[in-house]
N, C-alpha and C positions, 0 to 999 in steps of 0.2 A: 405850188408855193402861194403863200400869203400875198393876195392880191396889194395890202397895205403896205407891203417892205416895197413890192415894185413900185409903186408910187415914190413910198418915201425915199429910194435909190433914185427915182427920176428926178425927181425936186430936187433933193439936199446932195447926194453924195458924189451923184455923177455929174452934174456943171461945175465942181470944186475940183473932180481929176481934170490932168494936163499932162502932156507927156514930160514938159520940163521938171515933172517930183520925179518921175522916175529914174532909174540909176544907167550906167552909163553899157550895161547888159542887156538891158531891154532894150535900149536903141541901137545895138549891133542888131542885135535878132532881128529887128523890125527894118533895117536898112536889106539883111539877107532877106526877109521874108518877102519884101517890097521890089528886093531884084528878079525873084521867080514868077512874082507876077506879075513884071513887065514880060514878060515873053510868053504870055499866054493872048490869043484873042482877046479881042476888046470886048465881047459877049461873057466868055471865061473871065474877064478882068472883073466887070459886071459881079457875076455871081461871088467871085474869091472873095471880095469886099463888101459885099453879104453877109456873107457865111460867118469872115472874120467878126464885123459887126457885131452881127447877131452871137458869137461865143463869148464878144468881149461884154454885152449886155447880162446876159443869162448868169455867166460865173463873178461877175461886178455886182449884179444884184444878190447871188445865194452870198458869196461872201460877205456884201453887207449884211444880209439878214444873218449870217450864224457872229456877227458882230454882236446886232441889238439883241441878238437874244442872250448872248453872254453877258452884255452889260446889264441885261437887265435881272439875270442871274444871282449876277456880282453887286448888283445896288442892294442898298438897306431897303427892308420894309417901307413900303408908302402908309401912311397916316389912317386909311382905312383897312388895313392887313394886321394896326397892332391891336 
C-alpha cells in the first residue's frame, strides 16, 4: 500500500474516529468481544489487543485509501489535466 494513504490515515482520518460515531452494534460486539478477552491471561490479553489494534489500523487505512482514490475518480479534472 501507498506509503502516503498511511500517513495521510494517521494524521487526518484516524484522530477524527471515536467510538461515540459508531452505531449501537458495534458497541455490543465490542462489549462481547471485550468479555472473551477478559478471561484470557494477561500475556494473551497482551497480544489479543494487538492483534485487534493492529486489524483495526490496516483495514482503517485500505478503507481510507479506496475512499481517496474514488474521490478522486469522481473529482473534475484539475487545471493542468484540461
Amino acid at each position: 500500500m501507498n506509503g502516503f494513504y498511511d500517513w495521510l490515515y494517521d494524521h487526518y482520518a484516524d484522530p477524527r474516529l471515536n467510538d461515540d460515531a459508531f452505531p449501537s452494534a458495534y458497541h455490543t460486539q465490542k462489549r462481547q468481544w471485550q468479555a472473551v478477552a477478559d478471561r484470557l491471561d494477561a500475556g494473551d490479553q497482551l497480544a489479543w489487543q494487538d492483534y485487534l489494534n493492529l486489524l483495526k489500523a490496516y483495514w482503517g487505512t485500505a478503507a481510507f485509501t479506496l475512499g481517496v482514490q474514488v474521490g478522486l475518480f469522481l473529482s473534475p479534472l484539475t487545471p493542468e489535466e484540461e
